[in-house]
ZAMARGU-4260 file (C-alpha; in steps of 0.2 Angstrom, whole numbers, plus 5000, padded with zeros to 4 digits):
<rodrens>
0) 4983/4931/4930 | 4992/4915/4921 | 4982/4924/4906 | 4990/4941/4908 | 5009/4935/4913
5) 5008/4923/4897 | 5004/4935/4883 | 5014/4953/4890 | 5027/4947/4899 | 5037/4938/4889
10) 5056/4933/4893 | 5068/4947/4893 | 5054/4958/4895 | 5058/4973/4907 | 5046/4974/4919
15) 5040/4989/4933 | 5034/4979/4951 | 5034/4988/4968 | 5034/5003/4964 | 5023/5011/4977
20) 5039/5006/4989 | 5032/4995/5004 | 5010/4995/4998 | 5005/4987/4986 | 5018/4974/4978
25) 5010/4965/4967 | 5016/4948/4972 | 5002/4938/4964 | 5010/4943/4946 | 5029/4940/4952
30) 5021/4922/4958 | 5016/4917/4941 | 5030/4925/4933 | 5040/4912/4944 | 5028/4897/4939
35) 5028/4901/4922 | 5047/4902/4923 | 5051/4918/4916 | 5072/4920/4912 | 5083/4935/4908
40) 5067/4948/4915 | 5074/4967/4920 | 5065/4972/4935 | 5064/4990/4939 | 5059/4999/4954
45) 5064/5008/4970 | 5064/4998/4985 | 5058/4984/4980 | 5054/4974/4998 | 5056/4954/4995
50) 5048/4952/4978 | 5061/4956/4969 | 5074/4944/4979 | 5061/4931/4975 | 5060/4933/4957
55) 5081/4934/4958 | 5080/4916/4967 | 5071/4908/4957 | 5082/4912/4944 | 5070/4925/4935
60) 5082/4940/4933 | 5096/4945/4922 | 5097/4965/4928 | 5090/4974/4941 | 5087/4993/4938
65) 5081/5000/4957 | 5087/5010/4972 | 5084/4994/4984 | 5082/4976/4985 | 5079/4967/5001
70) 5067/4964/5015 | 5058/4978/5023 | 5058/4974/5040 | 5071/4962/5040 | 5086/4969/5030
75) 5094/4958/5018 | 5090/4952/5002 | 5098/4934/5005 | 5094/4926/4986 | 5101/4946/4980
80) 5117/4944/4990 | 5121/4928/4982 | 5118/4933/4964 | 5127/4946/4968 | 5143/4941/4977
85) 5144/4920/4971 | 5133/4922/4954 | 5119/4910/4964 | 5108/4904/4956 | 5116/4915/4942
90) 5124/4930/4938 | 5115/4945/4942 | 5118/4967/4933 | 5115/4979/4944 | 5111/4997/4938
95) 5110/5008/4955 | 5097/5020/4959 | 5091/5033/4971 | 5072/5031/4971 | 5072/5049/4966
100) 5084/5045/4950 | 5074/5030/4948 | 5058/5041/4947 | 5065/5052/4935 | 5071/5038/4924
105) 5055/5034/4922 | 5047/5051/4917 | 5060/5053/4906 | 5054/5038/4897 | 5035/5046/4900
110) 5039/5062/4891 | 5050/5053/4877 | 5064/5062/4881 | 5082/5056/4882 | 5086/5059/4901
115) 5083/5074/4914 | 5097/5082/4924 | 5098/5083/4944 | 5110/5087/4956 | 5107/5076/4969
120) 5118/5061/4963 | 5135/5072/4964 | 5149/5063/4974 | 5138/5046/4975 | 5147/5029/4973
125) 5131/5027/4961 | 5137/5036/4949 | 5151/5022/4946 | 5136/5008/4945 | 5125/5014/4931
130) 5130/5018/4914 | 5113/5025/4911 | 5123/5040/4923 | 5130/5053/4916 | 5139/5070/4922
135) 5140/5088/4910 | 5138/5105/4914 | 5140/5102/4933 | 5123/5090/4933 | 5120/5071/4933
140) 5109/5064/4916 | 5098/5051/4921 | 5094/5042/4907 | 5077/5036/4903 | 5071/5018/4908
145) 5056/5012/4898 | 5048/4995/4906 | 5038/4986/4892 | 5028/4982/4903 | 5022/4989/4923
150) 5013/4979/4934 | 5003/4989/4947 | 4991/4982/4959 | 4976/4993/4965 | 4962/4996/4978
155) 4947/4994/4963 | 4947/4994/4944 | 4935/4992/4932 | 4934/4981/4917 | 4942/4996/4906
160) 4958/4995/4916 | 4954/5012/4925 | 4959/5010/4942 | 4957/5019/4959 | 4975/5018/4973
165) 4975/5029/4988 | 4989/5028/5000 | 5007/5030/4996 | 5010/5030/4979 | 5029/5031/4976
170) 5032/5030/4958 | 5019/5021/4950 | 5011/5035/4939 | 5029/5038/4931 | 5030/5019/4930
175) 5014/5018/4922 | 5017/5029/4910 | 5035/5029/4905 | 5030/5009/4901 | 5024/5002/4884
180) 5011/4991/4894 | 5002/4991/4910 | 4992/4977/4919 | 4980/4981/4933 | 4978/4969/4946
185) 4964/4975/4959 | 4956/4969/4976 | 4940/4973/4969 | 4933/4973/4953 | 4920/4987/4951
190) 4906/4993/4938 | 4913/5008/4928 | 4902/5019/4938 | 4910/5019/4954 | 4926/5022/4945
195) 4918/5037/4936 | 4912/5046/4949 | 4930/5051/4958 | 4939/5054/4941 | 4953/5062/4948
200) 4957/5048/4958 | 4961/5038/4942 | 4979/5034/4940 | 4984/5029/4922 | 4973/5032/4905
205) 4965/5019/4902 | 4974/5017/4886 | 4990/5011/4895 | 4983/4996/4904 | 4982/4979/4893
210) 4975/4967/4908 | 4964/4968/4921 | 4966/4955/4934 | 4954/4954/4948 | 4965/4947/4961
215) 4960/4949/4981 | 4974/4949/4993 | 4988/4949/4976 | 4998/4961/4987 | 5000/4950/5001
220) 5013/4951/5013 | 5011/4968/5007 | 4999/4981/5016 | 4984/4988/5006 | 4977/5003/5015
225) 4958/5001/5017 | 4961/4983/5016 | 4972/4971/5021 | 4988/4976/5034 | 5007/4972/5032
230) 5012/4953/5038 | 5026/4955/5048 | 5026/4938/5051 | 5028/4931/5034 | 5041/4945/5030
235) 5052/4937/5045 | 5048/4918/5041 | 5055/4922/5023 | 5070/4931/5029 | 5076/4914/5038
240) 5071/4903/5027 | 5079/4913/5012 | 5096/4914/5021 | 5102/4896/5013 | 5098/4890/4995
245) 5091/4875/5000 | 5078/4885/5016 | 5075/4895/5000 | 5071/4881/4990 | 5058/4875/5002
250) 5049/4892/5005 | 5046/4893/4986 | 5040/4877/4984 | 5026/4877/4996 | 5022/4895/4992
255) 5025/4895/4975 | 5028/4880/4965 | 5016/4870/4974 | 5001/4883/4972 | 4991/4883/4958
260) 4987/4903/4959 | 4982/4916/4969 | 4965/4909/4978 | 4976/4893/4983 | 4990/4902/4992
265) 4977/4911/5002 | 4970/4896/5010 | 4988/4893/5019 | 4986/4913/5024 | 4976/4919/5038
270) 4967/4931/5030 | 4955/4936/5044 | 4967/4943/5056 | 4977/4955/5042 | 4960/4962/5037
275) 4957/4978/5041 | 4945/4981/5054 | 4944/5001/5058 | 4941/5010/5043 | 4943/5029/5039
280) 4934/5036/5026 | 4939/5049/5014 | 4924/5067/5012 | 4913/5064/4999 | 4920/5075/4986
285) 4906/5086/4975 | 4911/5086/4954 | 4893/5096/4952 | 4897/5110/4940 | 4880/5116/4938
</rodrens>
């Protein structure tokens, strides 16, 4: 992971996190992004649950570009609401989505096309927050957004970066592919074969993808369907801890600063008890064409 986040996500990169809305954050990468101590990052997304918030605290962020940014289950953003409102710990741009504007951003980047119209902005407030908005011919022009990089994490991948995700998606095909670079981090790390066999579960060509990074439990508080369920818990103890600089100082440091990488912060996590224990398995699908 320190790998990946070293050589493609440099500062003042824009970067795709989250974007399968509540699955699947990808707060292994934002982590390292912290340690590494990215500055002036875009981050882009819909919701974007408490990574983002996280990434903003720690003073990461120059511009967020996304329909949400908070806490799930628990409401505010508190390290958003301060960059917002008292420029803490700096100054923070704010370009408003929808998640549906927000996804058509994002395929407008994919098709390399200037925007895409819609109607479903008309007499939003958002419209004044975003100059990437635009209104003509009694439509709104959603500019296009292009991440140079998306990270997306995923159920299994293979060393190719082609990668399996079931379960909400939100927008992480569009993100995917409206970004210049893609890194794949995976619960598990499979042989091409398994990947192979269910091609039209693949997400992204395997072109896109720049990384793989085998990284169990990377999502976690996150839920990973088939894998690991949502940690209410730790949503909440963030949410209090986070609601004062210096109760957000603390969290990062022992969750964060003071954890080497991924496979340290686990041993502080009861991992057992958010495993998932009653499976339910897809039909075996036939591709035989003879």
């Amino acid at each position: 992971m320190a790998e990946a986040i070293a050589t493609f996500v440099p500062d003042g990169a824009t970067v795709a996190m989250g974007t399968a809305l509540e699955p699947l954050v990808p707060f292994a990468a934002g982590h390292e992004m912290i340690r590494q101590g990215r500055r002036d990052l875009e981050l882009v997304g819909p919701i974007s649950d408490a990574l983002f918030d996280q990434l903003i605290g720690a003073g990461c962020v120059r511009r967020v570009t996304a329909a949400w940014v908070g806490n799930v289950s628990e409401g505010l953003g508190h390290c958003y609401r301060r960059a917002c409102e008292q420029g803490v710990p700096r100054a923070l741009e704010v370009h408003d989505h929808s998640n549906f504007s927000v996804s058509l951003a994002l395929w407008a980047a994919a098709w390399n096309v200037p925007s895409l119209p819609t109607r479903s902005l008309l007499g939003s407030d958002i419209l004044r927050t975003n100059p990437n908005l635009s209104v003509g011919f009694g439509l709104v022009h959603v500019g296009a957004v292009r991440p140079d990089v998306a990270v997306i994490h995923t159920q299994r991948a293979d060393a190719m970066g082609r990668a399996h995700v079931w379960g909400p998606l939100g927008i992480t095909e569009e993100a995917g592919l409206a970004a210049d670079k893609v890194i794949v981090t995976c619960e598990e790390l499979v042989d091409s074969g398994v990947i192979l066999s269910d091609p039209n579960r693949i997400l992204l060509p395997e072109t896109k993808v720049v990384a793989v990074v085998h990284e169990p439990g990377g999502a976690h508080p996150s839920p990973v369907q088939g894998h690991f369920k949502r940690d209410h818990a730790f949503y909440r103890d963030y949410a209090e801890q986070s609601r004062t600089e210096d109760g957000f100082a603390s969290w990062l440091k022992r969750w964060v600063l003071d954890v080497p990488d991924r496979a340290s912060y686990l041993k502080g996590i009861d991992v057992d008890a958010l495993r998932i224990r009653h499976h339910r398995y897809s039909a075996t699908a036939d591709y035989g064409d003879e």
